[in-house]
N, C-alpha and C positions, 0 to 999 in steps of 0.2 A: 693272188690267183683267183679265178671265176668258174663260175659252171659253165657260163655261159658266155656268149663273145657275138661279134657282128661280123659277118662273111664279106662285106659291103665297106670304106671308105665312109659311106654317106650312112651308113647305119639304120638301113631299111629292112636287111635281114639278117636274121637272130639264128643262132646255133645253138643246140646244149651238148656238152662236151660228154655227155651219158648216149648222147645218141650217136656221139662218131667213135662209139667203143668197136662196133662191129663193122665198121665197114674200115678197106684198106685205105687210109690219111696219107695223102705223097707229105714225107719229112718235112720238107721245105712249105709248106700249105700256109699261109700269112691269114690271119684273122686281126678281129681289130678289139678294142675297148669298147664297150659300150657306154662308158661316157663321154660323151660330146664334148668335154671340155678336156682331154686327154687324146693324144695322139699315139699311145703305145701302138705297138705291132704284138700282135701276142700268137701263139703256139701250142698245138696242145700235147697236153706232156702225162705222166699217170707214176702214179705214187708208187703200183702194185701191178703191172702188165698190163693191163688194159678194162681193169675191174673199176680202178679209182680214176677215171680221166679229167682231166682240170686243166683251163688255159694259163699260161704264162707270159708274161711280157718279154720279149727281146734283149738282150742287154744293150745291143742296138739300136735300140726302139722303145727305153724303159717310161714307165708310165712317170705324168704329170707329179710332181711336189703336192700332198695332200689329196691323189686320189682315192677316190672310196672305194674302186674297184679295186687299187693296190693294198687299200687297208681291211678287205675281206679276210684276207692272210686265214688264219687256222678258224674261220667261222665258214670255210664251204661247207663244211656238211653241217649244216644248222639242218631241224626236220621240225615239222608244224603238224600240227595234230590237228585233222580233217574236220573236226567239233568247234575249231579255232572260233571265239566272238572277238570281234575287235572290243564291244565294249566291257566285258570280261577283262579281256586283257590291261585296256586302259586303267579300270579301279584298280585292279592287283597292282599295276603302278605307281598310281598315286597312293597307294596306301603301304608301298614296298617298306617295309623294316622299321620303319616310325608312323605315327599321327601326323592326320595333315596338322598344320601348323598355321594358323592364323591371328591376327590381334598383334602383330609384334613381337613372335615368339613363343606364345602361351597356345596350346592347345586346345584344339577346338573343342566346346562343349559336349557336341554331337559329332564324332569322327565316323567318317564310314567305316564300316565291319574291315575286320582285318582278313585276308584271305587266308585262306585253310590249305596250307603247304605239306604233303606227303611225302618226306625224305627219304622212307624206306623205298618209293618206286623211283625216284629223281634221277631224269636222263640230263647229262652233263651238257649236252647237244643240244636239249630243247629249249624251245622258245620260254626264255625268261627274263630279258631285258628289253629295249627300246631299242639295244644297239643290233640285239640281234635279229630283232624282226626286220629293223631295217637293211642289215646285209641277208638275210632274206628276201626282202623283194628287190634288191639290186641285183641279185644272184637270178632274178628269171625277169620274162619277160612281161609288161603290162598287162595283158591279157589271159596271164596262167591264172588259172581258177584252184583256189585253193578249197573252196569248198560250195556248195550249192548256192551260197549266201553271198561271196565276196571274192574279190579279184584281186591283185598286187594295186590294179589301179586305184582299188577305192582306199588304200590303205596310204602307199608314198603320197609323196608333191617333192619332183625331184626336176630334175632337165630337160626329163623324158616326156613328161605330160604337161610342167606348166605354160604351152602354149594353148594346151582344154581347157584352162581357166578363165576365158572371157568374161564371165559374168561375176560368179561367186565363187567362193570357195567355203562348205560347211562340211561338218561332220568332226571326227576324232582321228587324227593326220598324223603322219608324219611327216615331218621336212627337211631339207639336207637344205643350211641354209646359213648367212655369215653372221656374225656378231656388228650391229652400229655401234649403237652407244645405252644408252641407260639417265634417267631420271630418278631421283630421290622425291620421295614423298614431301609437297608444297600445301602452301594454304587451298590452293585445288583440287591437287588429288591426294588422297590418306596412304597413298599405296606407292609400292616401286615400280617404275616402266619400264623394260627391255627393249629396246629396237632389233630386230634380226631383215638382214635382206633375204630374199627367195626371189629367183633361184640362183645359185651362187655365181654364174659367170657372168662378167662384167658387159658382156656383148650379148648377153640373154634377151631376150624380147620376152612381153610380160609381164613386169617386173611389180613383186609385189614388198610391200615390207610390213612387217609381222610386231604387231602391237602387242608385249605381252604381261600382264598385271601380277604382281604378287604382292602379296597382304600383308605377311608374316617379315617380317625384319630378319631374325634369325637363320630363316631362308635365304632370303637378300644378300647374306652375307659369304653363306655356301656358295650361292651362283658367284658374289661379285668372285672369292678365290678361285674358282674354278674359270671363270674369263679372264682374270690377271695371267694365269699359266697357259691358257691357249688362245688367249683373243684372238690369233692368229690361223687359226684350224678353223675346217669346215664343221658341223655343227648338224647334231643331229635334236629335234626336237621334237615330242609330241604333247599337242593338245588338242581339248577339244574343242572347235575354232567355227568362227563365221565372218563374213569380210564386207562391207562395204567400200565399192571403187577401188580401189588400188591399195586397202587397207585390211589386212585379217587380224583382226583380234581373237587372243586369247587369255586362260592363267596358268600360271606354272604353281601347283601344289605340295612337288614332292622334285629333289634335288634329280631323280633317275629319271625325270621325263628329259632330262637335257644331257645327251651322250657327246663324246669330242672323236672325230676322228681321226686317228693318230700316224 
């Protein structure tokens, strides 16, 4: 389910399913997916009368194998706190529940500070992983302003926007992106490679693929299981990244910057 859905076939206009609580919806009213690469028919439907509204897909019309609009499932009401920094968010990432890890395993001399978790106020709802910030910005549209500073856009690199990527792409991203392949550390490089494509469909225009470095071996070996069980899934990733031509590089520090969508 979504908050949000496309009125449009060609997915030029955007609905949020909070805005057609008050007005009378004819039953049969067809909206669409907003992924480009899914074809559902979708509906809107409400949990609690017309309090909790959220689109659904058809059973006649069910969404794509591995869409990320269908694997929003019980993360709609994710909520983002107005104060939101993406690069806040990022360190609390890489620094999530261990040291980063470098050298082959051994911990780094100098780890960054560990962030400062208050369990006594913890909303089960908020924004605290990778996966959920990202069905967060899939849940609204490019241009929603989440706060004075920042936009969904500056945050994704999905379907939606990688045709804005003519030139570069920099900053701390996320990506909805597939698995290639992978290199082991050689007499060239000391480190592991990741290949990832962006952006996932094969008829995409764009097309970028995503160079990603990690140090630490032990690491390496978290991600290689975690790609043996899903190579096949789309692929949520964030780093923070800068691209030359048809190339973004980055590093993966901490195993939660790479979510699976299921």
């Amino acid at each position: 389910m979504s908050s949000y859905a496309c009125k449009d076939s060609d997915r030029k206009e955007f609905v949020y399913a909070s805005e057609l609580k008050e007005i009378n919806i004819a039953k049969d009213k067809t909206y669409y997916c907003p992924n480009k690469d899914c074809n559902a028919s979708l509906t809107l439907r409400s949990r609690n009368g017309l309090k909790n509204p959220y689109f659904a897909a058809l059973p006649t019309h069910p969404h794509v194998a591995g869409c990320y609009v269908k694997a929003i499932g019980n993360n709609n009401d994710i909520q983002i706190d107005k104060n939101f920094s993406i690069d806040d968010f990022y360190e609390s990432v890489i620094n999530n529940s261990q040291r980063q890890e470098h050298n082959h395993g051994e911990p780094s001399h100098d780890p960054r500070p560990e962030p400062i978790q208050d369990d006594t106020n913890r909303n089960d709802m908020g924004l605290n992983t990778v996966s959920k910030l990202f069905y967060f910005c899939e849940q609204h549209e490019l241009n929603f302003q989440i706060n004075d500073e920042i936009k969904v856009n500056d945050i994704i690199c999905d379907s939606r926007n990688n045709r804005l990527f003519t030139k570069f792409v920099k900053g701390k991203k996320i990506f909805l992106c597939n698995f290639s392949n992978k290199t082991d550390p050689n007499d060239k490089y000391n480190h592991h490679t990741y290949f990832f494509n962006y952006p996932t469909g094969e008829d995409a225009d764009n097309k970028y693929t995503l160079i990603i470095k990690v140090t630490s071996s032990e690491l390496a070996k978290k991600i290689d299981r975690k790609l043996e069980k899903y190579r096949n899934n789309s692929m949520v990733l964030m780093i923070d990244c800068n691209s030359k031509n048809k190339y973004i590089f980055g590093e993966i520090f901490n195993i939660k910057q790479l979510a699976i969508i299921k």
